[in-house]
VEXMI-372921 format. One record per residue: residue number from 1; x, y, z of N, C-alpha, C in turn. Coordinates in nm, 2 decimals, always signed. Last residue first. Layout:
+-----+--------+--------+--------+--------+--------+--------+--------+--------+--------+
!   k !    n_x !    n_y !    n_z !   ca_x !   ca_y !   ca_z !    c_x !    c_y !    c_z !
+-----+--------+--------+--------+--------+--------+--------+--------+--------+--------+
! NUM !      X !      Y !      Z !      X !      Y !      Z !      X !      Y !      Z !
...
+-----+--------+--------+--------+--------+--------+--------+--------+--------+--------+
//
This chain:
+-----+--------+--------+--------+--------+--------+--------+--------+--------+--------+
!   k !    n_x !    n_y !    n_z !   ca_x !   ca_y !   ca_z !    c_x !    c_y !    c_z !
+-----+--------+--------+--------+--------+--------+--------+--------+--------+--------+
!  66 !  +0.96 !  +5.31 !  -0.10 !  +0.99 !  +5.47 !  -0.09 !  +1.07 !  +5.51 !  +0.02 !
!  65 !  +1.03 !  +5.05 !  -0.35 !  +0.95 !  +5.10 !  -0.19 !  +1.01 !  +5.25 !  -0.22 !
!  64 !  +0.79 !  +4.99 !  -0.64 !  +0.90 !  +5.07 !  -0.60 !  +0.89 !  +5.11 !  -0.44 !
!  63 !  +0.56 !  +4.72 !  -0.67 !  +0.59 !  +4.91 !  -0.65 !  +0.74 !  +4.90 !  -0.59 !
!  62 !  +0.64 !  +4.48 !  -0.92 !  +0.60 !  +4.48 !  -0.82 !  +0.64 !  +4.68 !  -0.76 !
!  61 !  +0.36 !  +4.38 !  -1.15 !  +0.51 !  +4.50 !  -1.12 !  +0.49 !  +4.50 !  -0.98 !
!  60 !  +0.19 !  +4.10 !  -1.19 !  +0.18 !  +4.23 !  -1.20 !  +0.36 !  +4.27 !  -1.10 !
!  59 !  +0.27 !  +3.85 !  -1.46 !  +0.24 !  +3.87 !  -1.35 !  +0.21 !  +4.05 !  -1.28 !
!  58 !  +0.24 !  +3.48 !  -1.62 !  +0.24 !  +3.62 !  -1.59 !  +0.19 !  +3.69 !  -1.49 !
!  57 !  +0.55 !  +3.32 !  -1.65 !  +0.43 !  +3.33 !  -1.57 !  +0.36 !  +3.52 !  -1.56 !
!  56 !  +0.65 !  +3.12 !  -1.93 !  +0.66 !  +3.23 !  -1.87 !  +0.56 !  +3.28 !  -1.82 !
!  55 !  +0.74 !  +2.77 !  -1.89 !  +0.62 !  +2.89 !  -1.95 !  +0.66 !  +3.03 !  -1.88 !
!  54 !  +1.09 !  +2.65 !  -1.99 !  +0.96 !  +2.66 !  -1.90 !  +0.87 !  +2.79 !  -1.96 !
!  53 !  +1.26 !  +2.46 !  -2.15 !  +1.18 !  +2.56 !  -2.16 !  +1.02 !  +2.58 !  -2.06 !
!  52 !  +1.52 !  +2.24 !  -2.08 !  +1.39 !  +2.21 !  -2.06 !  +1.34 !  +2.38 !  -2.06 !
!  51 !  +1.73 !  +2.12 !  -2.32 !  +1.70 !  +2.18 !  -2.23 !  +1.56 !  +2.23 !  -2.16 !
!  50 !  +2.00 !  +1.89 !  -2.49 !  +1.84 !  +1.86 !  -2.44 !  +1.82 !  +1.98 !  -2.35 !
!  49 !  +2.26 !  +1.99 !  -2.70 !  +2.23 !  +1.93 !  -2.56 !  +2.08 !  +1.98 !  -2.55 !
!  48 !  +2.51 !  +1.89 !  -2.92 !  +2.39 !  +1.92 !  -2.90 !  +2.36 !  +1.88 !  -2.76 !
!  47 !  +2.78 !  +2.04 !  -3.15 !  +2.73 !  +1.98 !  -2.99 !  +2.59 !  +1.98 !  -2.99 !
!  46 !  +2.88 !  +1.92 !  -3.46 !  +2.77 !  +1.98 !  -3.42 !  +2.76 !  +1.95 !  -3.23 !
!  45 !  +3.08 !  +2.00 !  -3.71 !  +3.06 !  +1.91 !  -3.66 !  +2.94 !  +2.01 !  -3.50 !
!  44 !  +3.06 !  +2.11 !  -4.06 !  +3.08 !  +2.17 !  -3.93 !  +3.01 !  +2.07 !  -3.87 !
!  43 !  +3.10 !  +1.89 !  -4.30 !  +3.05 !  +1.99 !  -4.27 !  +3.05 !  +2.05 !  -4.12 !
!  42 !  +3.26 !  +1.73 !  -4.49 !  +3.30 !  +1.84 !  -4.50 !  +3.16 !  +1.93 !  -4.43 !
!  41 !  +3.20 !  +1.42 !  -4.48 !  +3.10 !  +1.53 !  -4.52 !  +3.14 !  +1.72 !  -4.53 !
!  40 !  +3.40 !  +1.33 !  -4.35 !  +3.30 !  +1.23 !  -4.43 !  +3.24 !  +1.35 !  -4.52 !
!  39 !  +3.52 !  +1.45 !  -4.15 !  +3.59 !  +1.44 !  -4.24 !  +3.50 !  +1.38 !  -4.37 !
!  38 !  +3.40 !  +1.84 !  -4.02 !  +3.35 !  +1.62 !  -3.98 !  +3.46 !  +1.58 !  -4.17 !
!  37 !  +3.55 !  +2.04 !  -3.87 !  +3.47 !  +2.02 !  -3.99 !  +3.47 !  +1.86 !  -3.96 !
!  36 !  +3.51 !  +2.27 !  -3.63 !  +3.58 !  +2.16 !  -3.67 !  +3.48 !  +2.10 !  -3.76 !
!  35 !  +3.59 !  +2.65 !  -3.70 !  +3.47 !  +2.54 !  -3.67 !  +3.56 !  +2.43 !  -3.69 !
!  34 !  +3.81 !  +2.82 !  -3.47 !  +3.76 !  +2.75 !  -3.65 !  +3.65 !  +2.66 !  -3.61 !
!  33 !  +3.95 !  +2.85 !  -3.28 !  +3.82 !  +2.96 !  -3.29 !  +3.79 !  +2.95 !  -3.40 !
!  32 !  +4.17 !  +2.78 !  -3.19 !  +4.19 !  +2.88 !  -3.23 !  +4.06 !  +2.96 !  -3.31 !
!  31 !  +4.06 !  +2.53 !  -3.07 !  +4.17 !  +2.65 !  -2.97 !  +4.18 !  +2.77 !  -3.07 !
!  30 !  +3.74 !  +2.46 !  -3.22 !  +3.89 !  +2.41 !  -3.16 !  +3.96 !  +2.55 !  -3.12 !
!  29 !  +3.44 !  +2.42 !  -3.19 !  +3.51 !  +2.50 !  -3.29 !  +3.67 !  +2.46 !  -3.20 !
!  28 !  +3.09 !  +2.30 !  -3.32 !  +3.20 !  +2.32 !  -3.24 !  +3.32 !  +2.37 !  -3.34 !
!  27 !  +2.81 !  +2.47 !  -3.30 !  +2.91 !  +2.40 !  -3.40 !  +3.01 !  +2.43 !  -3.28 !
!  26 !  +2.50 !  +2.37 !  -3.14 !  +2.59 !  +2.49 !  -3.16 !  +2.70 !  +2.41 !  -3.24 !
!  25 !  +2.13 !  +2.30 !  -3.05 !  +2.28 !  +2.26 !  -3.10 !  +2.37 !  +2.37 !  -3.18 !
!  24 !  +1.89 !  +2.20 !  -2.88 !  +1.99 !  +2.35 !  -2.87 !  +2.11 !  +2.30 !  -2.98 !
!  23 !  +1.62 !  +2.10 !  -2.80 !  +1.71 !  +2.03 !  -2.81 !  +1.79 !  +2.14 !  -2.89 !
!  22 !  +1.38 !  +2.14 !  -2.55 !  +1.40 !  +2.15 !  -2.67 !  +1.51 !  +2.13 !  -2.69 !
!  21 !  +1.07 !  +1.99 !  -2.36 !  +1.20 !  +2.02 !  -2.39 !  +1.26 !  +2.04 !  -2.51 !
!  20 !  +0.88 !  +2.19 !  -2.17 !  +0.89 !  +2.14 !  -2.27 !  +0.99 !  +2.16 !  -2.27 !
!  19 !  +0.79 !  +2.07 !  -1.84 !  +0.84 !  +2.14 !  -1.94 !  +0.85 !  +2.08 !  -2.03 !
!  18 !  +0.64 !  +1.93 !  -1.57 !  +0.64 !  +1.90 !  -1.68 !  +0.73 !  +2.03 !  -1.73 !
!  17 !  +0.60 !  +1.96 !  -1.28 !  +0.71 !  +2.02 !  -1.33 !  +0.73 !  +1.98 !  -1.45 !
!  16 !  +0.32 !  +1.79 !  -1.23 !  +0.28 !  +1.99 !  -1.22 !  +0.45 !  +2.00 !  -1.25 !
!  15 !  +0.44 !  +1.56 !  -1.35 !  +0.35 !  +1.60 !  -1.39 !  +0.32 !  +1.78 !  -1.36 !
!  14 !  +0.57 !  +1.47 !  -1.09 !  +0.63 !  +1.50 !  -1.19 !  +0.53 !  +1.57 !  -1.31 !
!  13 !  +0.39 !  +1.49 !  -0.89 !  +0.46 !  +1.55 !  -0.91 !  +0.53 !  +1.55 !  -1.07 !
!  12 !  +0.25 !  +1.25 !  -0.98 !  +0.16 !  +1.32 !  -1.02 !  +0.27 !  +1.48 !  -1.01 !
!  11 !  +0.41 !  +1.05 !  -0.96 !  +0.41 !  +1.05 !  -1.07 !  +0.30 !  +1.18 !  -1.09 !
!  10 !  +0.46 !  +1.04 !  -0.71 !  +0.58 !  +1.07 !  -0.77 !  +0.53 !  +1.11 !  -0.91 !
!   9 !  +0.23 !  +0.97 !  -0.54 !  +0.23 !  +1.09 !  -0.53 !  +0.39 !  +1.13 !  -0.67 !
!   8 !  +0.23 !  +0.70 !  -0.72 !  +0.11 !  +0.78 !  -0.72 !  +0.16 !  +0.91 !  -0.67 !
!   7 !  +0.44 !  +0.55 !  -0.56 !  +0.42 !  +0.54 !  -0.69 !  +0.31 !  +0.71 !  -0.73 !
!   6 !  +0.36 !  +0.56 !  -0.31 !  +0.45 !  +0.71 !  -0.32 !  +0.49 !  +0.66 !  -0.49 !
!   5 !  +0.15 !  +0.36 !  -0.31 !  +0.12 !  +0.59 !  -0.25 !  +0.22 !  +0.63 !  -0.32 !
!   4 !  +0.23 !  +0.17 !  -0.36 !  +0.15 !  +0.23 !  -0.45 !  +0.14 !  +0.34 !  -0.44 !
!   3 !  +0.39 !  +0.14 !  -0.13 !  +0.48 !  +0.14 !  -0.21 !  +0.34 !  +0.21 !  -0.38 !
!   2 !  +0.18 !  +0.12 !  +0.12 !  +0.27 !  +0.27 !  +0.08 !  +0.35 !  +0.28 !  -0.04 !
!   1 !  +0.08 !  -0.12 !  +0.00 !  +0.00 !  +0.00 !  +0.00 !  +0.09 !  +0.13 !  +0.00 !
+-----+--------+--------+--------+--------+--------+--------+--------+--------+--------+
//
């Protein structure tokens, strides 16, 4: 019974931190600031990393204290 609770509370958390994720990729480039070119294909070799985009909350200004 507790092992079904904390199945249940884990999966509903993960759920309200949902984001979308989007996947970023930039050329790599070596010590002197050249792109590195892939040998097969002569084309700029590629990093990519997975990032999670969250919603932007909207909100009111907060006043200026005095």
């Amino acid at each position: 019974m507790k092992k079904l609770l904390a199945v249940a509370l884990t999966a509903c958390a993960l759920n309200v931190y949902a984001a979308e994720v989007k996947e970023v990729c930039r050329d790599k480039v070596d010590k002197a600031g050249k792109p590195v070119l892939d040998n097969k294909t002569n084309k700029p070799v590629q990093d990519c990393k997975k990032i999670k985009v969250h919603k932007k909350l909207e909100g009111t200004e907060v006043p200026v204290k005095k």
